[in-house]
N, C-alpha and C positions, 0 to 999 in steps of 0.2 A: 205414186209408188204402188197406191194397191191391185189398178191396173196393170203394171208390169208383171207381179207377183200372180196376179189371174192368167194373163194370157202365156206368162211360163208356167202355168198350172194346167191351160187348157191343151197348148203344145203337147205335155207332158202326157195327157190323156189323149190325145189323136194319136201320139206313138207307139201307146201302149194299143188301140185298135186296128194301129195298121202294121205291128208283130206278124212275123212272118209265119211262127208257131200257131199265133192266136188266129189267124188267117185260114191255114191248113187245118186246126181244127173247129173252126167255122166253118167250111164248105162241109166237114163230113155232118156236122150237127143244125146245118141248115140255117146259120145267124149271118154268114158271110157277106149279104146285102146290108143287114142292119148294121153290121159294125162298119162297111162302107159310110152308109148315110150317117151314121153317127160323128165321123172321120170329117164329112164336107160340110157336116150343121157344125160344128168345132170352128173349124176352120172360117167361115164365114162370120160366126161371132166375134173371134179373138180380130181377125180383120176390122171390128168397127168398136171396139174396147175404149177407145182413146176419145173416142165423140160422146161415148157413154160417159165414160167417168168423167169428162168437162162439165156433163150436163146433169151430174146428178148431185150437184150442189144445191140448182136452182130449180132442180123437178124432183118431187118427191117420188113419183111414177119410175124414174129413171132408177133412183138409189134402189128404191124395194127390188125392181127388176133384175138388177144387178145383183143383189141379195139371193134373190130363187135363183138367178146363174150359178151363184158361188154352190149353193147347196146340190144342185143338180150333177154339175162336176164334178164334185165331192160323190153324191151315189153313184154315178155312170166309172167315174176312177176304182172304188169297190166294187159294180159287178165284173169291172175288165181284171181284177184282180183275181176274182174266183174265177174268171173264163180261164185264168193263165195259167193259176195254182193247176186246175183241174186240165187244165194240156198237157202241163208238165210231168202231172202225176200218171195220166195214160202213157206220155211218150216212153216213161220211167217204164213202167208196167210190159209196153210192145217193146222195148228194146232189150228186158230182162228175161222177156217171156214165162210172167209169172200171172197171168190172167187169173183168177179166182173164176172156178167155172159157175158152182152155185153162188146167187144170191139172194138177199130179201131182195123182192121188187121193191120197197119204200125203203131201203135200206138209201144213204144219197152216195155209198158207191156204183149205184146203179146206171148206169147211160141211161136211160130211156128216162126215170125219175129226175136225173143232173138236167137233161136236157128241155125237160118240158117248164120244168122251174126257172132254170137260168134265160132259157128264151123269151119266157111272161115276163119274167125281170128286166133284160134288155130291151123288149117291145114296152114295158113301161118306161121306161129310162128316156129311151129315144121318142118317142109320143112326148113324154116331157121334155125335153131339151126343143122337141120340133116346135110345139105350144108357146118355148120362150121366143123360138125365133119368128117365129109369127107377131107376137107380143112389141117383139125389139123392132120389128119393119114398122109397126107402128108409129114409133118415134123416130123413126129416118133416120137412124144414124146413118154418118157417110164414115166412108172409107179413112184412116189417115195414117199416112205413112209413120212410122218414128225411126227415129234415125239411128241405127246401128251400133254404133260407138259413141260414148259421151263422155265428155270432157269430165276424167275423173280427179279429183283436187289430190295435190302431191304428196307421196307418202315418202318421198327420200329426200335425202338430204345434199342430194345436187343441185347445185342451179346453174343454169345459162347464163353464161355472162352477157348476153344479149339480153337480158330482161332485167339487168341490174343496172340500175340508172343515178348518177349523181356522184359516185363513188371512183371514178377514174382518176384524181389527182391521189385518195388513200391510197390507190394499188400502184400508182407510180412511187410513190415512196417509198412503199413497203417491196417492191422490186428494188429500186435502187439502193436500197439499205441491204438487202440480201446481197445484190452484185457487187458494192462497192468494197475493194479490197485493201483500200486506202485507211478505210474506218476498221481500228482494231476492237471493235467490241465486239464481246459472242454474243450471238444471238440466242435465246432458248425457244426451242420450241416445242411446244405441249401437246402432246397427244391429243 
């Protein structure tokens, strides 16, 4: 189960680096490779998730590894959040045309300040997440498909009469008690 909840956590974080926003202003701020590679290191982990979490019962290597994943995810999903805030907040800005002409240079509305900080951040980020997957080839995980749709246990209150078994002499009666017009008794039936 915690497997699932990671690899829709990591999905969740590849889609937020492959924003088409967050894209556009990554080629002007010079990150547009890293959030690539950060996109394909994603992507290749949640691909081998399911061999991890088999084996990190019986490897304690495996469980920790899987620990610095979670947390790594967790930072890399926080700086793509400020990459995004801070897209939004420019595109906000060039489409208002309300550019503030002066500012502090350390002030962190500043692009050149945003961008020298956020990019140390991401080239950390992504150095770490690189480190895990390096870490992860270590222990071979393979590939393993999981299957799309699963069998979810029933939540209404129909059934198929096809899967109801033993019962077909009750339901002939209770038909012919309903059709038989011969027998004058009322039937009640309850809600």
């Amino acid at each position: 189960m915690a497997e699932v909840l990671l690899s829709a956590f990591l999905q969740v974080v590849m889609e937020k680096a492959a924003d088409h926003v967050l894209q556009q202003f990554g080629a002007m701020w010079g990150i547009h490779g890293k959030l690539e590679k950060l996109e394909r290191m994603l992507s290749a982990i949640r691909d081998r998730l399911g061999d991890a979490e088999e084996r990190q019962v019986k490897e304690a290597g495996v469980k920790s590894w899987l620990a610095a994943l979670k947390d790594a995810a967790y930072e890399a999903d926080d700086i793509l959040d400020e990459f995004n805030v801070e897209a939004m907040r420019r595109k906000a800005e060039i489409q208002i045309d309300m550019i503030k002409k002066v500012r502090s240079f350390f002030s962190l509305g500043n692009p050149v300040w945003f961008r020298l900080k956020m990019g140390r951040e991401l080239h950390a980020i992504v150095e770490k997440i690189e480190k895990l997957v390096d870490e992860g080839n270590k222990f071979g995980f393979t590939v393993k498909t999981q299957p799309q749709n699963r069998d979810r246990p029933q939540t209404h209150s129909y059934v198929d009469e096809s899967e109801v078994i033993g019962r077909e002499e009750d339901k002939e009666k209770i038909v012919k008690l309903l059709l038989d017009h011969d027998n004058n008794q009322n039937v009640a039936v309850l809600p």
